[in-house]
MARFIGU-266924 format. One record per residue (C-alpha): x, y, z; residue in one letter. Coordinates in pm, whole numbers, plus 32768, in hexadecimal, padded with zeros to 4 digits. Layout:
residues N
XYZA;...
END
This chain:
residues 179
5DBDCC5C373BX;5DEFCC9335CCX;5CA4CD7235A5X;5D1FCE5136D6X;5E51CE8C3631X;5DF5CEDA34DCX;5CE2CFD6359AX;5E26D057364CX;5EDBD07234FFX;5D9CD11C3455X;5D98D2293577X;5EF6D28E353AX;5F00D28433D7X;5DE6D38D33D3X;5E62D46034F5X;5FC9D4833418X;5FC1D43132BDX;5F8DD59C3256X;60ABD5FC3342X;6164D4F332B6X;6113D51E312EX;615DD6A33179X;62B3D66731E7X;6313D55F30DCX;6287D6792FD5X;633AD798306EX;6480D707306FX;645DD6412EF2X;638FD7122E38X;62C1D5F72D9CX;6170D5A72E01X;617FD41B2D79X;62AED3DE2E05X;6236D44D2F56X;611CD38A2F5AX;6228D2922F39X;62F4D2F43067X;61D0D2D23153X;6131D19630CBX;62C4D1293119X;62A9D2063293X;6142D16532F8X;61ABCFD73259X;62F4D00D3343X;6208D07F347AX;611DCF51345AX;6233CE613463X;62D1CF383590X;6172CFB1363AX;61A0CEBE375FX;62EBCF5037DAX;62BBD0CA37BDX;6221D17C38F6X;610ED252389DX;61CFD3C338D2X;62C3D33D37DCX;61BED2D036D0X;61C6D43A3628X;635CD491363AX;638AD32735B3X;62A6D350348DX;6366D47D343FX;64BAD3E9347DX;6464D2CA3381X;63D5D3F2326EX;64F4D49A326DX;65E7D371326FX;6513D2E93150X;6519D4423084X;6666D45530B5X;66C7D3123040X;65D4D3672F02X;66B1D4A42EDEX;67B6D3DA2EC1X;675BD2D62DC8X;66FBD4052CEFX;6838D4862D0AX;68C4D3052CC1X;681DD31D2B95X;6869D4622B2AX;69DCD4042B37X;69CED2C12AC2X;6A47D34A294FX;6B58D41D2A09X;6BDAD2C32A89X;6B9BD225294BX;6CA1D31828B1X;6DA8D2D129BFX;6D69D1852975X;6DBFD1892808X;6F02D2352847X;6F5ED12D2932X;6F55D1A02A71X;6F0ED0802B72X;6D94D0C42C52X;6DB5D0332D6DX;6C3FD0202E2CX;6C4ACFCB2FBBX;6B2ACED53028X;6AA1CFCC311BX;6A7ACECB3224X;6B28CFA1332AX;6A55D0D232B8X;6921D02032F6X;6981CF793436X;6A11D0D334B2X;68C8D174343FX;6801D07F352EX;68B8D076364FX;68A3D22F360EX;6743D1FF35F8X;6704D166374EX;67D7D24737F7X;6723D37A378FX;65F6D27B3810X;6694D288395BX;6714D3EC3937X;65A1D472392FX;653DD3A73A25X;65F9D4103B18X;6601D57C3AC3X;6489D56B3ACBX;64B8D4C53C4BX;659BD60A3C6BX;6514D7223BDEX;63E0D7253B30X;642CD8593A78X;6578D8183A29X;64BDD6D43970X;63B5D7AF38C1X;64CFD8833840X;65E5D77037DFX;64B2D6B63722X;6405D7B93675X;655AD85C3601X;6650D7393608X;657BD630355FX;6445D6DA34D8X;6538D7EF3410X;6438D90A3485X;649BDA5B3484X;650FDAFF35B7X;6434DC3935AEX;6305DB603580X;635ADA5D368DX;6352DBB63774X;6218DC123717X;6174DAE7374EX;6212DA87387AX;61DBDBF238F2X;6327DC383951X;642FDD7538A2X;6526DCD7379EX;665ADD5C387CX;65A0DC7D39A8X;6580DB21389EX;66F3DB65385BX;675DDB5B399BX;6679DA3E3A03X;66F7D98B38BEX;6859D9CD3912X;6833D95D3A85X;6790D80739F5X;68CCD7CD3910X;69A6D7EB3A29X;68C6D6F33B09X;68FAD62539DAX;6A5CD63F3984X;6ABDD62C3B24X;69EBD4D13B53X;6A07D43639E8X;6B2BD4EF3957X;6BF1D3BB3910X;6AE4D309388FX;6A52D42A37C2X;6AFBD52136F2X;69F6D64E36DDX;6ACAD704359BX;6A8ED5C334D1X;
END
């Protein structure tokens, strides 16, 4: 069982690493660090192989690249203000840090929604899916999304605005799509 799923793992690491190393280097700008990001996307797939369906292999691996490259983004940004908050510091000011337990658990339970989201929407619409995924998660531009998907940019619009109302009318308490 263990030699079918590392072959598993092995497939899917080849079909998407470049995909995935291209997105962590396109939105950080640093080739070492993105190497980091998807060792960090394709260590979190392993341990989660077993529960993703197969159509959702590639939007996850994205999902978790750009989670991961933002959260680098971040720390750089951490550490670029640490002396900033070193100064308030030494004139006294009082820094108070929140755990970030409620971030985290609100960032899962988020996660598996959008899970569901696209699932259904897939059930739904197929296009609708191709669209929401390719602009909504992947970050790809409009005009190229058309192109590909053979379609005028005024026609994606409209199919992208139609799938954001399907989305807010059957998940709009659950998901906010401004966030």
């Amino acid at each position: 069982m263990q030699d079918l799923n590392d072959r598993n793992f092995n497939v899917i690491y080849e079909m998407y690493k470049n995909l995935v190393m291209k997105l962590a280097v396109d939105r950080i700008h640093d080739y070492d660090a993105a190497q980091e990001i998807c060792q960090i996307s394709f260590m979190e797939y392993y341990v989660q192989m077993n529960n993703i369906k197969d159509e959702f292999i590639k939007p996850w691996l994205m999902l978790v690249a750009r989670n991961a490259s933002i959260d680098y983004l971040r720390k750089m940004n951490v550490r670029r203000d640490t002396e900033s908050l070193e100064a308030l510091e030494s004139i006294g000011y009082e820094i108070v840090c929140d755990s970030g337990t409620e971030k985290v658990i609100n960032k899962v339970i988020r996660t598996e929604l959008i899970y569901e989201i696209l699932y259904e929407l897939k059930e739904v619409n197929l296009a609708w899916y191709e669209i929401i995924v390719s602009v909504g998660i992947l970050d790809r531009p409009q005009s190229e999304v058309a192109e590909e998907l053979g379609i005028s940019l005024p026609v994606l619009r409209a199919r992208l605005y139609r799938a954001r109302c399907w989305i807010r009318k059957n998940y709009g308490d659950e998901y906010d799509c401004g966030e």
